[in-house]
C-alpha positions in Angstrom: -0.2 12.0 2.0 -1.0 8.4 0.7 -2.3 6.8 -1.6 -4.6 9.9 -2.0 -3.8 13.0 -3.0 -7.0 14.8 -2.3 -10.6 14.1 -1.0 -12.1 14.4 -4.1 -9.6 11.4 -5.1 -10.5 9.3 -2.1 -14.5 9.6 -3.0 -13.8 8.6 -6.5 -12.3 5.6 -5.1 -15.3 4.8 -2.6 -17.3 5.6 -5.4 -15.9 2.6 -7.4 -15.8 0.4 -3.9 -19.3 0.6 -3.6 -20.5 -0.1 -7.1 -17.6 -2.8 -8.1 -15.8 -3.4 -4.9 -12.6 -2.1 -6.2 -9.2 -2.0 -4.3 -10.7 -3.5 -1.0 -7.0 -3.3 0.9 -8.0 0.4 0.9 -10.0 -0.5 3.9 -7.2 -2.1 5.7 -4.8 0.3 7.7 -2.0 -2.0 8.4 -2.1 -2.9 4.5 -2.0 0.7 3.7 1.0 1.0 6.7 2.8 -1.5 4.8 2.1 -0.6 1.1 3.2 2.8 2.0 6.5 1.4 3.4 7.1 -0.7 1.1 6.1 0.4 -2.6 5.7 4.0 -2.2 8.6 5.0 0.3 10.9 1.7 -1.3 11.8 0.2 2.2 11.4 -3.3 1.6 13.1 -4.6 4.2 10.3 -3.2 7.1 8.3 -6.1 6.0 5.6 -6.8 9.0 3.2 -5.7 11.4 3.8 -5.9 14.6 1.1 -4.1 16.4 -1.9 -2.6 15.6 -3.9 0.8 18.1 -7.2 2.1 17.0 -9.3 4.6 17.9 -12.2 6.0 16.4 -11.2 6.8 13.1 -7.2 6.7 13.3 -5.2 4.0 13.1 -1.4 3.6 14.8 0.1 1.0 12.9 3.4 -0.5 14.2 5.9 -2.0 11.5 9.2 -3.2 12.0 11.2 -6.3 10.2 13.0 -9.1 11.8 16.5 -9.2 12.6 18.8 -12.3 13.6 19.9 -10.1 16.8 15.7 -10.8 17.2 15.8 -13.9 19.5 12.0 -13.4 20.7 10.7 -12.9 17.5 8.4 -9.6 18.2 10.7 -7.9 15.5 12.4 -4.5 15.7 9.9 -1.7 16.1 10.9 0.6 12.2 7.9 2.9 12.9 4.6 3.8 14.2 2.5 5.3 11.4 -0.5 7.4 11.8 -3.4 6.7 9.7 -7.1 8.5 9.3 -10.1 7.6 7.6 -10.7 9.7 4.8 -13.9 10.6 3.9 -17.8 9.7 5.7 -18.9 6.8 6.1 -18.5 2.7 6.9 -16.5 2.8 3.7 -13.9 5.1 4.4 -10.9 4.6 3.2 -7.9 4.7 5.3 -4.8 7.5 4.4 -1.2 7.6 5.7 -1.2 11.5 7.5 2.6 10.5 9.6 4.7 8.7 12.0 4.9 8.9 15.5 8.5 9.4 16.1 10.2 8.3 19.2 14.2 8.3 18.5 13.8 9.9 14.9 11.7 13.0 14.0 11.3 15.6 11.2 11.1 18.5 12.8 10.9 21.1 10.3 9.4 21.6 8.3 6.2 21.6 9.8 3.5 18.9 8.7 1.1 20.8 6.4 3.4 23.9 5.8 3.8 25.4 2.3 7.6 24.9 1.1 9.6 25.4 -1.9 12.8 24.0 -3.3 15.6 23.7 -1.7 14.1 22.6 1.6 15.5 22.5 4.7 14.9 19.2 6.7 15.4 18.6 10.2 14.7 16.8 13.4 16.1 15.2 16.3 17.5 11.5 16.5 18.6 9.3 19.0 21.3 6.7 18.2 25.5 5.8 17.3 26.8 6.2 14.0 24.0 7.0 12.3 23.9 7.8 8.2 20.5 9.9 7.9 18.8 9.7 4.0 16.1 11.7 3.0 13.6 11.6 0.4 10.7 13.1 -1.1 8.0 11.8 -2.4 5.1 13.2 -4.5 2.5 10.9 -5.8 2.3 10.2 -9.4 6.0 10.0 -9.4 7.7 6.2 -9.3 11.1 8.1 -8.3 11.8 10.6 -5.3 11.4 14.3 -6.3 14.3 15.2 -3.9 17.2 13.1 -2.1 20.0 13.8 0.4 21.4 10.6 1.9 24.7 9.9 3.6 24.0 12.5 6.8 26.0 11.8 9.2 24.1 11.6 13.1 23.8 10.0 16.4 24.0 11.2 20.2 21.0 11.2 22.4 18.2 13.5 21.3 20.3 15.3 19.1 19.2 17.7 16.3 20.0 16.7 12.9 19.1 19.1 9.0 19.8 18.9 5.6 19.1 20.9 2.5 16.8 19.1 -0.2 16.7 20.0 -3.6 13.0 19.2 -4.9 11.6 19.0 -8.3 8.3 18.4 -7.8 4.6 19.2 -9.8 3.3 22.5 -7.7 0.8 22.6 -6.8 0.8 19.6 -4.5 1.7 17.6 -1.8 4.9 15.9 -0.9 5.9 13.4 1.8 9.4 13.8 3.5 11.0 10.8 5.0 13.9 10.0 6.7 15.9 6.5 7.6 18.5 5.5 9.3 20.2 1.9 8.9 22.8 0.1 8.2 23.3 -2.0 11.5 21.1 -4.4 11.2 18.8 -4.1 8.2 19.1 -1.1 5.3 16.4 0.6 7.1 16.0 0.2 10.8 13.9 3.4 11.8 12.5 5.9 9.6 10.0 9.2 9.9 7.6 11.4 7.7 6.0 14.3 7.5 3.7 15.8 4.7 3.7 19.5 3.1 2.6 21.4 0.6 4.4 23.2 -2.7 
């Protein structure tokens, strides 16, 4: 999903690492965890890691942002993204394949499924007065390629959908995410999932 949009595009980078050590932070998965937050899905505010899982060759990056309702300072928990190394070798740089999703899921559709516009997004979500926005993302575009916001939601574990009108470059592959916020920060919790078009 990020920041490559195919192998071939990840070997052209570790190409250029190896013979000028260019873009090192592609080595880092909780940079990549937060540059993807941050730059490509615009959610500024989720501004820190707060803990950090690997194994083998994924990475389970928590990040989450502080809140003055925050009196221990561990930060609120935003998401857990999933990371893989992409590509052989020591070099490998790391690429943003989802979130773990505890209280807010996408659902449908599934991650890796072909899709075409208007797509249906769903999933489930735990919380009160919720206001659910969705976007989508395609790399090589600065702005979303589809956006829905203002969805109302909230219960325990209850299912949530939208429809997204996409105008993206096919073919390709998009990222869908979803936030919730409002509360506390602008975005508290959010989830993605990747497909194709």
């Amino acid at each position: 999903m990020w920041p490559f949009a195919t192998e071939a595009d990840a070997t052209a980078w570790q190409q250029s690492y190896r013979e000028g050590g260019h873009q090192p932070w592609r080595l880092d998965a909780a940079t990549i965890a937060l540059n993807f937050t941050q730059q490509y899905l615009g959610y500024t505010n989720v501004d820190r890691v707060i803990v950090t899982q690997f194994r083998a060759d994924e990475a389970w990056i928590t990040v989450g942002y502080d809140s003055p309702e925050d009196a221990s300072g561990a930060g609120h928990v935003a998401a857990v993204v999933h990371l893989v190394r992409f590509g052989t070798g020591d070099d490998a740089p790391w690429e943003v394949v989802g979130t773990e999703d505890r209280t807010l899921s996408i659902t449908a559709p599934r991650y890796g499924s072909q899709v075409r516009s208007p797509v249906t997004v769903g999933g489930r979500i735990s919380g009160v007065d919720e206001s659910l926005d969705i976007q989508v993302r395609q790399l090589g575009n600065e702005r979303p390629v589809g956006a829905v916001g203002q969805i109302p939601a909230g219960g325990i574990d209850t299912p949530w959908s939208a429809t997204v009108p996409v105008t993206a470059s096919c073919p390709g592959t998009m990222t869908i995410a979803v936030a919730t916020g409002g509360h506390v920060a602008d975005v508290e919790r959010f989830a993605v999932t990747g497909v194709r078009c």
